[in-house]
DSSP file (Angstrom, degrees, kcal/mol; ACC not computed):
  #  RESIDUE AA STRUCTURE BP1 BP2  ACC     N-H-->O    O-->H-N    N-H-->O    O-->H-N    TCO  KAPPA ALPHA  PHI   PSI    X-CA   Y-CA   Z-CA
    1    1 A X              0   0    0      0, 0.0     2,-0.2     0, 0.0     0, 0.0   0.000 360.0 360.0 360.0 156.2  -51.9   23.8   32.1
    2    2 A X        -     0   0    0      1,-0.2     0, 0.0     2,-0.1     0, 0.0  -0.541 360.0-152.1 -90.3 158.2  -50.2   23.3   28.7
    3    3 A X        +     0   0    0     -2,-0.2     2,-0.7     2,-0.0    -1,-0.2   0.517  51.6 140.5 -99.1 -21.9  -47.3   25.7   27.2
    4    4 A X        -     0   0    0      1,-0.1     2,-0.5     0, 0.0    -2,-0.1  -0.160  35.9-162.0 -37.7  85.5  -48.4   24.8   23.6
    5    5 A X        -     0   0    0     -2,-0.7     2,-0.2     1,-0.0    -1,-0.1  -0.610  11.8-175.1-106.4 144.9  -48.4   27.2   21.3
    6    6 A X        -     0   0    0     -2,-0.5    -1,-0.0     1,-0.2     5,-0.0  -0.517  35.7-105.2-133.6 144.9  -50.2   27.1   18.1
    7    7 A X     >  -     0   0    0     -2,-0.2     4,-1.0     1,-0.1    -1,-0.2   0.080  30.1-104.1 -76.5-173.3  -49.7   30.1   15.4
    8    8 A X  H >> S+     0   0    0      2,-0.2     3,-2.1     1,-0.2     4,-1.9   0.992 120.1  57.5 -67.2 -62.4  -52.4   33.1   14.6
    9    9 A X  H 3> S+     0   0    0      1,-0.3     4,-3.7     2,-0.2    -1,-0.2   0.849 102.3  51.5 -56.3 -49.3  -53.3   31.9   11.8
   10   10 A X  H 3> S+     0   0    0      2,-0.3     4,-4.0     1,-0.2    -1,-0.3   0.891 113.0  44.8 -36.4 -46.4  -54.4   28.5   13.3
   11   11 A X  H <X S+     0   0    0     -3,-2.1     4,-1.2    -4,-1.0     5,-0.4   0.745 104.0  60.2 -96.4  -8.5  -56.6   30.0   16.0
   12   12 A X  H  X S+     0   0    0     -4,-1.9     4,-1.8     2,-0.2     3,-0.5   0.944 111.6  41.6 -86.1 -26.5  -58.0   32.3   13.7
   13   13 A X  H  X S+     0   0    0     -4,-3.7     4,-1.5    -5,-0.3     5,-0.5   0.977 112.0  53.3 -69.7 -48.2  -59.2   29.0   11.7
   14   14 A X  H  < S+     0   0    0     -4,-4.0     4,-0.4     2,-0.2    -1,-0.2   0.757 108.1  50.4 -69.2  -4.2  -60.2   27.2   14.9
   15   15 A X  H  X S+     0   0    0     -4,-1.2     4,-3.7    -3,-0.5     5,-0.4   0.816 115.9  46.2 -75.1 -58.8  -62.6   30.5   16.0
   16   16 A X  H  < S+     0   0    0     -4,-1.8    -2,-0.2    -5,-0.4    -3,-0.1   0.622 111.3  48.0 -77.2   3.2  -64.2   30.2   12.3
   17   17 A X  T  < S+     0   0    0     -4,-1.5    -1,-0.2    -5,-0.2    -2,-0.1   0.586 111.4  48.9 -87.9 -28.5  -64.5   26.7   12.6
   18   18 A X  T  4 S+     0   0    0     -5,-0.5    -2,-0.2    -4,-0.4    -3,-0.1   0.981 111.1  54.6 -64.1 -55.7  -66.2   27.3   16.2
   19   19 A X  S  < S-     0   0    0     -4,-3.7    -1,-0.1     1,-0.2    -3,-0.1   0.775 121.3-115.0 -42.3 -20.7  -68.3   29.8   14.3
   20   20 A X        +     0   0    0     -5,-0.4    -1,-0.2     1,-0.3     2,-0.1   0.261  60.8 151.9  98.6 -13.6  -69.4   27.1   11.6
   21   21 A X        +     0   0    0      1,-0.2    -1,-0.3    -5,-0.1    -2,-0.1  -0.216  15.4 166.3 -51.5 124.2  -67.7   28.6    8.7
   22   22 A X        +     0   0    0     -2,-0.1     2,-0.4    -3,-0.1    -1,-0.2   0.455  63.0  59.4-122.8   3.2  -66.9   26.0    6.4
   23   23 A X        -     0   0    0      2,-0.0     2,-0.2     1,-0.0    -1,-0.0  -0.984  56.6-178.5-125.3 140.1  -66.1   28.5    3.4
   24   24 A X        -     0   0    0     -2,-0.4    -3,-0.0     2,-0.1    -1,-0.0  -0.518   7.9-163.5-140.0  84.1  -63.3   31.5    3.3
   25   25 A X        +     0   0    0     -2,-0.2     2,-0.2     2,-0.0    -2,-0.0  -0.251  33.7 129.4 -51.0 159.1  -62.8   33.9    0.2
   26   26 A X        -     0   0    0      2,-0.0     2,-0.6     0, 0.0    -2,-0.1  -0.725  51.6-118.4 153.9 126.9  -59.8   35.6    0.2
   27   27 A X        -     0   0    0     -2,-0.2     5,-0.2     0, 0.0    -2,-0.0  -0.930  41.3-107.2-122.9 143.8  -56.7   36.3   -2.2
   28   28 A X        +     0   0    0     -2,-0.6     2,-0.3     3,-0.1     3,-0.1  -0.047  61.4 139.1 -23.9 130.1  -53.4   35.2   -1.2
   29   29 A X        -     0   0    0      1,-0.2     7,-0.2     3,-0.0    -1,-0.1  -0.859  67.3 -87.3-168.0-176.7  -51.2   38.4    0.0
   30   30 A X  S >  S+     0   0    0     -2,-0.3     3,-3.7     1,-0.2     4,-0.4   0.982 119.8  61.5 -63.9 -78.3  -48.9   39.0    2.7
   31   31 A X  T 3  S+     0   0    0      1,-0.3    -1,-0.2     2,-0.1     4,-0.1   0.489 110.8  40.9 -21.0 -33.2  -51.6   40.1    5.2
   32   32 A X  T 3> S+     0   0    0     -5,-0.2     4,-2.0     1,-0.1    -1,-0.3  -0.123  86.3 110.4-129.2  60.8  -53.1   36.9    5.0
   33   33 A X  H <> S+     0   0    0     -3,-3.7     4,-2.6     2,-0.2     5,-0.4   0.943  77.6  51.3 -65.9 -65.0  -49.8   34.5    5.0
   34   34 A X  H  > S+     0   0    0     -4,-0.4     4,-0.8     1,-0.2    -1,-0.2   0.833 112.0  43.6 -91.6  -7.2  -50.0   33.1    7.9
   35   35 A X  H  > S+     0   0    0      2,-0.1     4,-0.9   -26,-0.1    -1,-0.2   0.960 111.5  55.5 -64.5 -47.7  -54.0   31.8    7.5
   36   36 A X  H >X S+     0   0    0     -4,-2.0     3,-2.1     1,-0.3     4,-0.6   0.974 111.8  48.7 -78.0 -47.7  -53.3   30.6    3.9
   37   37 A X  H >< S+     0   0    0     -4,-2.6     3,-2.0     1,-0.3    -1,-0.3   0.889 112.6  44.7 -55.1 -38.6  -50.4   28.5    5.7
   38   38 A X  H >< S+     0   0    0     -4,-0.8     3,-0.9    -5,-0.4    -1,-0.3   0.768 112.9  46.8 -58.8 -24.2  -52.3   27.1    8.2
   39   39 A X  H << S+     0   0    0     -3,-2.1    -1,-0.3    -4,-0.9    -2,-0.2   0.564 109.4  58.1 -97.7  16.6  -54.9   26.3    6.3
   40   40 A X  T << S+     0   0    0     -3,-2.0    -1,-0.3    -4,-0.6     2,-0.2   0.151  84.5  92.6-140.0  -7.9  -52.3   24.9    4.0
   41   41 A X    <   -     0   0    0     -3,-0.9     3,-0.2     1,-0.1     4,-0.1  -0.664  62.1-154.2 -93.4 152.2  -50.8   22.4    6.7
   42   42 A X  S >  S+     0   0    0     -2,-0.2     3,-2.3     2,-0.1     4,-0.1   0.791  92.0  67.3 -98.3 -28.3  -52.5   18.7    6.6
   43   43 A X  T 3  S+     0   0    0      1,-0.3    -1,-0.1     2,-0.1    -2,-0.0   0.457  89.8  68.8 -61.5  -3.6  -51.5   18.2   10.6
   44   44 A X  T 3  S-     0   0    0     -3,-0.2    -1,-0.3    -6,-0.2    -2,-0.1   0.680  86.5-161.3 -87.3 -10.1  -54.0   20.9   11.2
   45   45 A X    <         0   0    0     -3,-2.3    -2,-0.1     1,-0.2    -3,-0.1   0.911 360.0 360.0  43.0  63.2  -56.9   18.7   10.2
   46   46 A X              0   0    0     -4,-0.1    -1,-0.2    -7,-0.1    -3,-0.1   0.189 360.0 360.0-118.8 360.0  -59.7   21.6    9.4
């Protein structure tokens, strides 16, 4: 089994992408730092 681990914010974008959500409102704050970064990486390819 793999030891990779990949942040919160990531898996909460790869569960809403399993869900089919292709859109996410939202303003920038602390609270949602580490989504906006993820979503904000190009190596995550979402």
């Amino acid at each position: 089994m793999s030891e990779k681990k990949i942040s919160a914010g990531l898996a909460a974008l790869k569960v809403m992408e399993g869900w089919g959500v292709h859109t996410i409102y939202g303003i920038p704050s602390g609270t949602l730092s580490g989504l906006m970064n993820a979503m904000g990486n190009p190596e995550n390819n979402i």
